[in-house]
N, C-alpha and C positions, 0 to 999 in steps of 0.2 A: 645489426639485427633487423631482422624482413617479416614480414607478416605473409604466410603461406597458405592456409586458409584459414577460412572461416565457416563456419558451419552450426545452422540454428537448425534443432531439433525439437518439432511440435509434440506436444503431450497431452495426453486428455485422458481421464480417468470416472468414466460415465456411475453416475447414483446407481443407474438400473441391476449396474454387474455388481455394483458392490455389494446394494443392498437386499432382500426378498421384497421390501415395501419401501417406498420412497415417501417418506411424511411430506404432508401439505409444507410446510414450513421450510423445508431445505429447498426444494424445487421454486419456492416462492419466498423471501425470507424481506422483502423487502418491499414497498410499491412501485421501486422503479424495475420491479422483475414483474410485475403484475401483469402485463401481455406477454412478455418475452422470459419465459420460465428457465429455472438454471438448470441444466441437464447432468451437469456434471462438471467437474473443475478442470481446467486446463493450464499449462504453461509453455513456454517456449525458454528449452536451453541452449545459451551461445557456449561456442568454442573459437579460440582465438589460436592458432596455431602460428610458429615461428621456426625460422630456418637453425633455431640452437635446440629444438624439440621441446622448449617450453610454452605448456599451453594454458590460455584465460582461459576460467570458466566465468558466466555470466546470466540471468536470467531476464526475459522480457514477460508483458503481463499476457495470459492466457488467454482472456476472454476481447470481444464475443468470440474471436474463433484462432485458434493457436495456428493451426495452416496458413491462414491471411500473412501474419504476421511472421514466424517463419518463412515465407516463399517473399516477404519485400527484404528481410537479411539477407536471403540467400543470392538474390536477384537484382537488388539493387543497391543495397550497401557492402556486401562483399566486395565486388570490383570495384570498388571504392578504395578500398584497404589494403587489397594484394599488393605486395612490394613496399609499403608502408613503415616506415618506423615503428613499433607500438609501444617506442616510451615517449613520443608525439601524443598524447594524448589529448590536450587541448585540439590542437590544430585540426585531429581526428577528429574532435566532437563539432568543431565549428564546420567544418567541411560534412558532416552530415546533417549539421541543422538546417542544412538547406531543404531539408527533406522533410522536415520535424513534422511540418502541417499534415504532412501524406501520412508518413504511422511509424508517432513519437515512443509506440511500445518498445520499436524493432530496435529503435537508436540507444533506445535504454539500455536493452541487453546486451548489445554490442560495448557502450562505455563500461558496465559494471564489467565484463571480462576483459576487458582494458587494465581497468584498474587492479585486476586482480592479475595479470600476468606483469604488470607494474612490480605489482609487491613482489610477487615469486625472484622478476629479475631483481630486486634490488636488498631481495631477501628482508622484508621487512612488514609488518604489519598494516593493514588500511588505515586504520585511524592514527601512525606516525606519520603517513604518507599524506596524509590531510592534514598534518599541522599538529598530532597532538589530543590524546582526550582530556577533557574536560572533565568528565566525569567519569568514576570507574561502572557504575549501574545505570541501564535507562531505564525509568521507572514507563510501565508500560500497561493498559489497561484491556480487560478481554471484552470483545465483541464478536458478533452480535447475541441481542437476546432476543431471535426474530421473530416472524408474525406467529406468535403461540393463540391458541385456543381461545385459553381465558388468563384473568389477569393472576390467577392462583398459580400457572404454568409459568408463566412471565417470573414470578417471585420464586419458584424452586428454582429455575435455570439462574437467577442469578446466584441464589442461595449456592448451587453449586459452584460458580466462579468461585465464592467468597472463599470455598473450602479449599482451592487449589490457590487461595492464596492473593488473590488481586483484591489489588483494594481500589479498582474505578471497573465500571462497568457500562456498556453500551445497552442502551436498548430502542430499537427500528419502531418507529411510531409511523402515522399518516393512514389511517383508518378511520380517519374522524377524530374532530378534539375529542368530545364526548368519551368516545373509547381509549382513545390513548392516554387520556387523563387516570381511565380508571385500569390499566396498566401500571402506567408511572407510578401511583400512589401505591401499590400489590408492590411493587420491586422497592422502593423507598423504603415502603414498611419491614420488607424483609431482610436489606442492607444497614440499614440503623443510618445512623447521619455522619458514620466517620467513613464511610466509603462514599467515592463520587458516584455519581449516578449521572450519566450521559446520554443524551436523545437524538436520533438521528431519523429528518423524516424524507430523505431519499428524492425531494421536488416537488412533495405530496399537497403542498398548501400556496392559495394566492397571500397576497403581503398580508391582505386586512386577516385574513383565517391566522395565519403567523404572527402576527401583534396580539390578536384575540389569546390563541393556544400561549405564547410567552408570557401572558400575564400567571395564568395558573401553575406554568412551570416555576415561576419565580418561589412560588410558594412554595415547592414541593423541593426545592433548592436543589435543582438543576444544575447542572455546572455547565454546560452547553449546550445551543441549538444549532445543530448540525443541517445544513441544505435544507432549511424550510420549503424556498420555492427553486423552481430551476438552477442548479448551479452556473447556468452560462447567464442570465440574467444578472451581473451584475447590480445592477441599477437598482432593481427590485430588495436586492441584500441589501445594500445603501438604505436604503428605505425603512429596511425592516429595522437595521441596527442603529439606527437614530429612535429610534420609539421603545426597545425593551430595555429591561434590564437584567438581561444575561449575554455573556459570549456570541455573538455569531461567527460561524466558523461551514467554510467550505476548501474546495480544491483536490478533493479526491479525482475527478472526472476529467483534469485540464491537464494537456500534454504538453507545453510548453511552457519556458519562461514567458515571454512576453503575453502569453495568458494571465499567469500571476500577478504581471506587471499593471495588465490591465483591471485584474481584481484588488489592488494595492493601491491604485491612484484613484479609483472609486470609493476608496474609506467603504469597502461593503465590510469587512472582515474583522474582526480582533485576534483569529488566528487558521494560518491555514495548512492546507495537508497536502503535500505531494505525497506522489508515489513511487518510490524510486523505479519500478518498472514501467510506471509511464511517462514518467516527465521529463524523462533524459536520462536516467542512471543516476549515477554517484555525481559527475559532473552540474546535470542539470540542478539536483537537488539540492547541490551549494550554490551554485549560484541563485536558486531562486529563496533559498533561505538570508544569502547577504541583503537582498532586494529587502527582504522581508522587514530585518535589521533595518534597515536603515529609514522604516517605517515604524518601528518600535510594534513589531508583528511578530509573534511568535509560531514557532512551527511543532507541526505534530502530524507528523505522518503517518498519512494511511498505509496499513497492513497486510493486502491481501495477498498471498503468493510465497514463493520460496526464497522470493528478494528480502527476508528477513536478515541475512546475515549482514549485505552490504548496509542495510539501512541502518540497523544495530550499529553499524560503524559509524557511518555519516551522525546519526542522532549524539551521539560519544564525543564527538571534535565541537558540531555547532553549539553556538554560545546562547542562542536564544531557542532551543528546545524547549518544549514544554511535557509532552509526553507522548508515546507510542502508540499504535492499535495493531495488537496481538491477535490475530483473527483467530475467532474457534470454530468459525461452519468446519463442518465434515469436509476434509479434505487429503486423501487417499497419497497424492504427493507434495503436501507442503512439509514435511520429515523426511520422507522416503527417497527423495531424492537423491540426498546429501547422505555420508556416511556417518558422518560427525553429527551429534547432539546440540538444539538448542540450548543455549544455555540459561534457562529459567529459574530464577528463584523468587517466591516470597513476591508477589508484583513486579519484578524489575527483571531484565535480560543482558546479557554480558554481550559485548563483540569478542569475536576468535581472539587469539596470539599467534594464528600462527602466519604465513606470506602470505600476502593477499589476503584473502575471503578466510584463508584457513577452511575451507572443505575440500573435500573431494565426490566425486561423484558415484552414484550405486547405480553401477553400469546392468544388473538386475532389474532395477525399475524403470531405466530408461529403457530398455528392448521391451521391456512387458505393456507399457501406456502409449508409445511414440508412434505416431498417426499419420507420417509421410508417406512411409512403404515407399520409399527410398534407399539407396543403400550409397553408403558412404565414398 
Protein backbone atom coordinates (compact mmCIF):
# COMPACT_ATOMS: atom_id res chain seq x y z
CA UNK A 1 0.00 0.00 0.00
CA UNK A 2 1.29 3.78 -1.34
CA UNK A 3 0.42 6.92 -0.22
CA UNK A 4 -1.02 9.05 -3.31
CA UNK A 5 -1.73 12.18 -2.15
CA UNK A 6 -2.03 14.26 0.28
CA UNK A 7 -4.03 17.26 0.61
CA UNK A 8 -4.51 20.00 3.45
CA UNK A 9 -7.49 22.01 3.03
CA UNK A 10 -7.58 25.74 4.99
CA UNK A 11 -10.94 26.81 6.62
CA UNK A 12 -11.89 29.79 8.13
CA UNK A 13 -15.28 30.84 9.22
CA UNK A 14 -15.16 34.80 9.94
CA UNK A 15 -17.52 36.31 13.48
CA UNK A 16 -18.49 39.22 10.97
CA UNK A 17 -20.47 36.79 8.46
CA UNK A 18 -21.72 34.82 11.11
CA UNK A 19 -22.81 37.32 13.44
CA UNK A 20 -24.81 41.01 12.89
CA UNK A 21 -22.59 42.27 16.06
CA UNK A 22 -19.48 40.70 17.19
CA UNK A 23 -19.22 41.20 21.18
CA UNK A 24 -16.12 42.62 22.67
CA UNK A 25 -15.44 39.35 24.42
CA UNK A 26 -15.42 36.67 21.33
CA UNK A 27 -13.12 39.03 19.25
CA UNK A 28 -11.01 39.54 22.43
CA UNK A 29 -11.70 36.67 24.91
CA UNK A 30 -8.40 36.51 26.39
CA UNK A 31 -5.04 38.94 27.05
CA UNK A 32 -2.88 37.15 24.88
CA UNK A 33 -5.54 38.28 22.01
CA UNK A 34 -5.39 41.82 23.38
CA UNK A 35 -3.42 43.46 20.34
CA UNK A 36 -4.08 40.69 17.96
CA UNK A 37 -7.88 40.31 17.94
CA UNK A 38 -9.76 36.86 16.95
CA UNK A 39 -11.46 37.46 13.61
CA UNK A 40 -12.92 34.45 13.27
CA UNK A 41 -12.03 30.53 13.64
CA UNK A 42 -10.09 28.65 11.33
CA UNK A 43 -8.74 25.00 10.80
CA UNK A 44 -6.86 23.05 8.42
CA UNK A 45 -8.19 19.55 7.14
CA UNK A 46 -5.70 16.77 6.03
CA UNK A 47 -6.45 13.98 3.68
CA UNK A 48 -4.22 11.02 3.23
CA UNK A 49 -5.03 9.34 0.04
CA UNK A 50 -3.80 5.54 -0.99
CA UNK A 51 -3.43 3.57 -3.99
CA UNK A 52 -6.24 0.87 -2.43
CA UNK A 53 -8.72 4.33 -2.27
CA UNK A 54 -8.68 4.44 1.37
CA UNK A 55 -8.38 7.72 2.72
CA UNK A 56 -7.04 9.43 6.41
CA UNK A 57 -8.78 12.24 7.48
CA UNK A 58 -6.81 14.53 9.86
CA UNK A 59 -6.97 17.95 11.40
CA UNK A 60 -4.10 20.73 11.95
CA UNK A 61 -4.68 23.74 14.39
CA UNK A 62 -6.20 26.83 12.43
CA UNK A 63 -4.74 29.79 13.84
CA UNK A 64 -2.90 32.39 13.42
CA UNK A 65 -3.54 31.61 9.82
CA UNK A 66 -4.99 28.22 8.18
CA UNK A 67 -3.29 29.19 4.73
CA UNK A 68 0.33 29.33 6.48
CA UNK A 69 -0.20 26.08 7.54
CA UNK A 70 -2.10 24.36 4.81
CA UNK A 71 0.38 25.70 1.91
CA UNK A 72 3.67 23.99 4.41
CA UNK A 73 1.50 20.37 4.14
CA UNK A 74 1.01 20.77 0.84
CA UNK A 75 4.52 22.02 -0.11
CA UNK A 76 6.59 20.66 1.95
CA UNK A 77 5.40 17.52 3.87
CA UNK A 78 3.42 16.00 0.97
CA UNK A 79 6.60 15.05 -1.10
CA UNK A 80 7.68 13.84 1.84
CA UNK A 81 5.01 11.07 1.78
CA UNK A 82 4.07 10.35 -1.74
CA UNK A 83 5.02 6.71 -2.47
CA UNK A 84 5.27 6.08 1.37
CA UNK A 85 3.88 3.22 3.38
CA UNK A 86 1.11 4.73 5.65
CA UNK A 87 1.07 1.96 8.04
CA UNK A 88 4.90 3.33 8.66
CA UNK A 89 3.70 5.56 10.76
CA UNK A 90 6.39 6.07 13.27
CA UNK A 91 9.13 6.36 10.71
CA UNK A 92 6.61 9.02 9.00
CA UNK A 93 6.37 11.06 11.98
CA UNK A 94 10.14 11.05 12.70
CA UNK A 95 10.95 11.92 9.20
CA UNK A 96 8.87 14.90 9.52
CA UNK A 97 10.06 16.03 12.96
CA UNK A 98 12.70 17.29 11.28
CA UNK A 99 10.42 19.94 10.29
CA UNK A 100 8.61 20.13 13.77
CA UNK A 101 10.52 23.62 14.61
CA UNK A 102 9.18 25.29 11.19
CA UNK A 103 5.04 24.54 11.73
CA UNK A 104 4.52 21.59 14.13
CA UNK A 105 0.56 22.34 13.40
CA UNK A 106 1.08 21.01 9.69
CA UNK A 107 2.79 17.61 11.13
CA UNK A 108 -0.09 17.19 13.43
CA UNK A 109 -2.54 17.07 10.90
CA UNK A 110 -0.87 15.04 8.81
CA UNK A 111 -0.05 12.13 11.96
CA UNK A 112 -3.88 12.24 13.07
CA UNK A 113 -4.81 11.24 9.31
CA UNK A 114 -2.33 8.66 9.62
CA UNK A 115 -3.53 7.22 12.27
CA UNK A 116 -6.84 7.30 11.20
CA UNK A 117 -6.34 5.58 7.69
CA UNK A 118 -4.31 3.09 10.26
CA UNK A 119 -7.55 2.18 11.79
CA UNK A 120 -9.67 2.19 8.51
CA UNK A 121 -6.80 -0.27 7.05
CA UNK A 122 -6.73 -2.51 10.05
CA UNK A 123 -10.38 -1.99 10.49
CA UNK A 124 -10.18 -1.14 14.11
CA UNK A 125 -10.71 1.59 16.55
CA UNK A 126 -7.88 4.55 17.67
CA UNK A 127 -7.80 3.85 21.02
CA UNK A 128 -7.25 -0.27 20.33
CA UNK A 129 -4.59 0.85 18.10
CA UNK A 130 -2.96 2.86 20.90
CA UNK A 131 -2.99 0.03 23.34
CA UNK A 132 -6.40 0.00 24.81
CA UNK A 133 -8.71 2.44 26.82
CA UNK A 134 -8.26 2.85 30.05
CA UNK A 135 -11.16 4.35 30.77
CA UNK A 136 -14.65 4.20 28.92
CA UNK A 137 -15.59 8.50 29.82
CA UNK A 138 -13.03 11.36 29.66
CA UNK A 139 -14.10 13.53 32.13
CA UNK A 140 -13.74 16.93 30.42
CA UNK A 141 -14.31 20.47 31.57
CA UNK A 142 -15.97 23.78 29.57
CA UNK A 143 -13.91 26.77 28.67
CA UNK A 144 -13.63 29.66 28.44
CA UNK A 145 -15.56 32.11 30.52
CA UNK A 146 -13.92 35.06 28.70
CA UNK A 147 -13.21 38.81 29.25
CA UNK A 148 -17.10 39.45 30.37
CA UNK A 149 -18.18 42.96 31.37
CA UNK A 150 -18.69 42.41 34.84
CA UNK A 151 -18.20 39.71 37.44
CA UNK A 152 -22.29 39.19 37.50
CA UNK A 153 -21.73 38.03 33.53
CA UNK A 154 -18.74 35.94 34.50
CA UNK A 155 -21.28 34.00 37.14
CA UNK A 156 -24.26 33.41 34.61
CA UNK A 157 -21.88 32.10 31.79
CA UNK A 158 -20.70 29.77 34.15
CA UNK A 159 -24.08 29.14 35.68
CA UNK A 160 -24.76 28.16 32.16
CA UNK A 161 -21.98 25.46 31.67
CA UNK A 162 -23.29 23.99 35.10
CA UNK A 163 -26.66 23.54 33.31
CA UNK A 164 -25.28 21.72 30.30
CA UNK A 165 -23.88 19.54 32.72
CA UNK A 166 -19.92 20.20 33.44
CA UNK A 167 -18.92 20.09 36.42
CA UNK A 168 -15.19 22.08 36.00
CA UNK A 169 -15.23 25.26 34.51
CA UNK A 170 -12.45 27.69 32.93
CA UNK A 171 -12.43 31.10 33.47
CA UNK A 172 -9.47 33.76 31.41
CA UNK A 173 -8.25 36.21 34.08
CA UNK A 174 -5.15 38.96 33.65
CA UNK A 175 -6.93 42.23 33.95
CA UNK A 176 -5.40 42.85 37.05
CA UNK A 177 -5.40 40.77 40.37
CA UNK A 178 -7.94 43.42 41.79
CA UNK A 179 -10.43 42.43 38.91
CA UNK A 180 -9.98 39.15 38.38
CA UNK A 181 -10.21 38.36 41.90
CA UNK A 182 -13.57 39.89 41.90
CA UNK A 183 -14.62 37.77 38.93
CA UNK A 184 -13.21 34.47 40.45
CA UNK A 185 -15.26 35.04 43.69
CA UNK A 186 -18.92 36.11 41.21
CA UNK A 187 -18.19 32.43 39.42
CA UNK A 188 -17.13 30.49 42.73
CA UNK A 189 -20.12 31.88 44.34
CA UNK A 190 -22.30 30.84 41.55
CA UNK A 191 -20.75 27.12 41.12
CA UNK A 192 -20.95 26.23 44.76
CA UNK A 193 -17.68 24.32 45.94
CA UNK A 194 -18.44 20.92 44.15
CA UNK A 195 -17.56 22.20 40.78
CA UNK A 196 -13.86 23.02 39.92
CA UNK A 197 -13.24 26.25 39.06
CA UNK A 198 -10.19 26.84 36.88
CA UNK A 199 -8.09 30.14 35.96
CA UNK A 200 -6.24 30.79 33.03
CA UNK A 201 -4.22 34.06 32.66
CA UNK A 202 -2.92 33.69 29.12
CA UNK A 203 1.01 35.41 30.13
CA UNK A 204 -0.81 38.15 31.77
CA UNK A 205 1.36 38.56 34.96
CA UNK A 206 5.38 38.89 36.13
CA UNK A 207 6.25 35.91 38.80
CA UNK A 208 6.00 38.38 41.80
CA UNK A 209 2.04 39.66 40.33
CA UNK A 210 1.56 35.59 40.08
CA UNK A 211 2.74 34.48 43.73
CA UNK A 212 0.81 37.82 44.84
CA UNK A 213 -2.73 36.82 42.66
CA UNK A 214 -2.06 32.72 43.98
CA UNK A 215 -2.28 33.62 47.25
CA UNK A 216 -5.99 34.81 46.97
CA UNK A 217 -6.88 32.12 44.57
CA UNK A 218 -5.87 29.56 47.08
CA UNK A 219 -8.67 30.90 49.17
CA UNK A 220 -11.28 30.93 46.59
CA UNK A 221 -10.09 27.13 46.04
CA UNK A 222 -8.93 27.19 42.62
CA UNK A 223 -7.88 24.12 41.22
CA UNK A 224 -5.48 25.61 38.77
CA UNK A 225 -3.14 28.45 37.58
CA UNK A 226 -2.90 28.29 34.15
CA UNK A 227 0.12 30.40 32.04
CA UNK A 228 0.57 32.93 34.77
CA UNK A 229 3.66 34.45 32.94
CA UNK A 230 4.87 33.65 29.45
CA UNK A 231 4.48 30.13 28.63
CA UNK A 232 7.91 29.78 26.96
CA UNK A 233 9.53 31.20 30.15
CA UNK A 234 10.15 28.22 31.75
CA UNK A 235 12.14 29.40 34.49
CA UNK A 236 9.88 31.94 35.41
CA UNK A 237 6.98 28.90 36.07
CA UNK A 238 9.72 27.22 38.18
CA UNK A 239 9.70 30.07 40.15
CA UNK A 240 6.29 30.51 40.52
CA UNK A 241 5.48 26.77 41.45
CA UNK A 242 7.99 26.66 44.25
CA UNK A 243 6.04 29.58 46.15
CA UNK A 244 2.13 28.78 45.67
CA UNK A 245 0.00 26.58 46.62
CA UNK A 246 -1.97 25.47 43.73
CA UNK A 247 -1.31 23.51 40.54
CA UNK A 248 0.70 25.22 37.84
CA UNK A 249 -0.10 24.17 34.71
CA UNK A 250 1.01 25.17 31.14
CA UNK A 251 1.82 23.80 27.44
CA UNK A 252 -0.97 24.72 25.36
CA UNK A 253 1.43 27.07 23.04
CA UNK A 254 4.52 24.52 22.62
CA UNK A 255 4.81 22.51 19.42
CA UNK A 256 7.06 19.97 20.15
CA UNK A 257 8.18 17.23 22.33
CA UNK A 258 11.45 18.40 23.26
CA UNK A 259 9.64 21.64 24.21
CA UNK A 260 7.81 19.56 26.96
CA UNK A 261 10.97 17.99 27.62
CA UNK A 262 12.35 21.13 28.43
CA UNK A 263 9.14 22.29 30.47
CA UNK A 264 9.47 18.86 32.47
CA UNK A 265 13.21 18.96 33.40
CA UNK A 266 12.72 22.71 34.76
CA UNK A 267 10.09 21.19 37.44
CA UNK A 268 8.00 24.52 36.09
CA UNK A 269 4.67 22.33 35.92
CA UNK A 270 2.53 19.82 37.97
CA UNK A 271 0.60 19.37 34.78
CA UNK A 272 0.69 20.08 31.28
CA UNK A 273 -1.47 20.42 28.01
CA UNK A 274 -0.62 19.54 24.60
CA UNK A 275 -2.63 19.97 21.68
CA UNK A 276 -2.95 17.39 19.67
CA UNK A 277 -3.21 19.81 16.66
CA UNK A 278 -0.14 21.35 17.64
CA UNK A 279 2.28 19.18 19.04
CA UNK A 280 2.55 16.56 16.68
CA UNK A 281 -0.87 14.74 16.53
CA UNK A 282 -1.81 11.47 17.98
CA UNK A 283 1.90 10.38 17.86
CA UNK A 284 3.32 13.49 19.41
CA UNK A 285 0.91 13.55 22.12
CA UNK A 286 1.96 10.17 23.43
CA UNK A 287 5.02 10.47 23.42
CA UNK A 288 5.12 13.76 25.17
CA UNK A 289 2.57 12.33 27.68
CA UNK A 290 5.14 9.10 28.61
CA UNK A 291 7.76 12.03 29.05
CA UNK A 292 5.29 13.45 31.25
CA UNK A 293 4.87 9.98 33.13
CA UNK A 294 7.86 9.43 33.91
CA UNK A 295 7.97 12.69 35.73
CA UNK A 296 4.93 11.94 37.64
CA UNK A 297 3.13 14.75 35.35
CA UNK A 298 -0.01 14.53 34.51
CA UNK A 299 -1.67 15.53 31.15
CA UNK A 300 -4.79 17.59 30.18
CA UNK A 301 -5.01 18.59 27.04
CA UNK A 302 -5.89 21.55 25.59
CA UNK A 303 -9.13 21.75 23.36
CA UNK A 304 -9.40 24.16 20.72
CA UNK A 305 -10.46 22.80 17.22
CA UNK A 306 -12.12 19.87 15.62
CA UNK A 307 -9.03 17.58 16.72
CA UNK A 308 -11.64 16.66 19.42
CA UNK A 309 -12.26 13.27 18.31
CA UNK A 310 -8.49 12.11 18.05
CA UNK A 311 -7.78 13.72 21.31
CA UNK A 312 -10.91 11.98 23.07
CA UNK A 313 -9.08 8.87 21.91
CA UNK A 314 -5.46 9.48 23.04
CA UNK A 315 -6.88 10.96 26.53
CA UNK A 316 -8.89 7.23 26.67
CA UNK A 317 -5.49 4.93 26.39
CA UNK A 318 -3.07 7.41 28.46
CA UNK A 319 -2.57 6.30 31.97
CA UNK A 320 -1.79 9.69 33.56
CA UNK A 321 -4.66 11.90 32.20
CA UNK A 322 -6.18 14.09 34.22
CA UNK A 323 -8.87 15.91 32.39
CA UNK A 324 -9.98 17.59 28.95
CA UNK A 325 -10.66 21.32 27.81
CA UNK A 326 -13.88 21.25 25.87
CA UNK A 327 -13.86 24.61 24.34
CA UNK A 328 -17.17 26.62 24.15
CA UNK A 329 -16.15 30.05 22.10
CA UNK A 330 -18.34 30.33 19.24
CA UNK A 331 -17.19 28.18 16.76
CA UNK A 332 -19.05 27.82 13.26
CA UNK A 333 -16.85 24.56 12.45
CA UNK A 334 -15.81 22.77 15.35
CA UNK A 335 -19.22 20.33 14.74
CA UNK A 336 -19.86 21.03 11.45
CA UNK A 337 -17.32 19.69 10.11
CA UNK A 338 -17.65 16.14 10.81
CA UNK A 339 -21.05 14.41 10.21
CA UNK A 340 -20.92 12.34 13.21
CA UNK A 341 -21.96 13.88 16.71
CA UNK A 342 -19.77 14.63 19.63
CA UNK A 343 -20.26 12.44 22.06
CA UNK A 344 -21.14 14.39 25.37
CA UNK A 345 -22.64 13.55 28.25
CA UNK A 346 -23.12 14.89 31.95
CA UNK A 347 -19.13 16.34 31.96
CA UNK A 348 -17.48 13.63 30.37
CA UNK A 349 -16.96 12.81 26.33
CA UNK A 350 -16.78 9.35 24.70
CA UNK A 351 -14.10 8.31 21.80
CA UNK A 352 -15.92 7.01 18.36
CA UNK A 353 -16.23 2.94 17.80
CA UNK A 354 -15.89 3.20 14.73
CA UNK A 355 -12.12 2.68 12.20
CA UNK A 356 -10.13 5.30 12.96
CA UNK A 357 -11.37 8.70 14.13
CA UNK A 358 -14.82 7.10 13.23
CA UNK A 359 -16.09 10.41 11.36
CA UNK A 360 -16.51 11.41 8.15
CA UNK A 361 -16.56 14.55 6.70
CA UNK A 362 -19.60 17.29 5.55
CA UNK A 363 -18.29 17.82 2.29
CA UNK A 364 -21.03 20.94 2.62
CA UNK A 365 -19.11 22.77 4.99
CA UNK A 366 -15.83 22.21 3.68
CA UNK A 367 -16.70 23.96 -0.03
CA UNK A 368 -18.83 26.62 2.10
CA UNK A 369 -15.43 27.97 4.74
CA UNK A 370 -12.30 26.67 2.52
CA UNK A 371 -10.00 29.72 1.78
CA UNK A 372 -7.51 28.17 -0.84
CA UNK A 373 -9.51 28.84 -4.12
CA UNK A 374 -7.77 25.99 -5.23
CA UNK A 375 -9.07 23.23 -6.72
CA UNK A 376 -8.20 19.72 -6.12
Amino acid sequence: MKITKVKAIPLFASFADALDVVPPELSQPAFNMRDNPLLGQGAVIVRVETDEGLVGIGEAMGRPGPRGTAAHINEVLAPMLLGADPRHHLALWTAMNEQMRFAPMGISGVDVALWDLRGKIYGDTLTNLLGGPMRETVACYASPIPYLAYPADSAERARGFLRQGFQAVKLKIGRGIGRDIEHVEAVRAAIGNDCKLLVDANGAYTVSESIALAKDLVKLDVYWLEEPVHPEYADDLARIRRRVDLPVVSGEWLGSWHQFRDLLKAEAVDVIMPNITRCGGVTGMMKIADLAALENVTVAPHGVGAGIVAAVAACAVMPNFLIYEYNQLFNPLRHAVMREAIHYDNGALKANDGAGLGLSLDEETIARYRVDRLTD
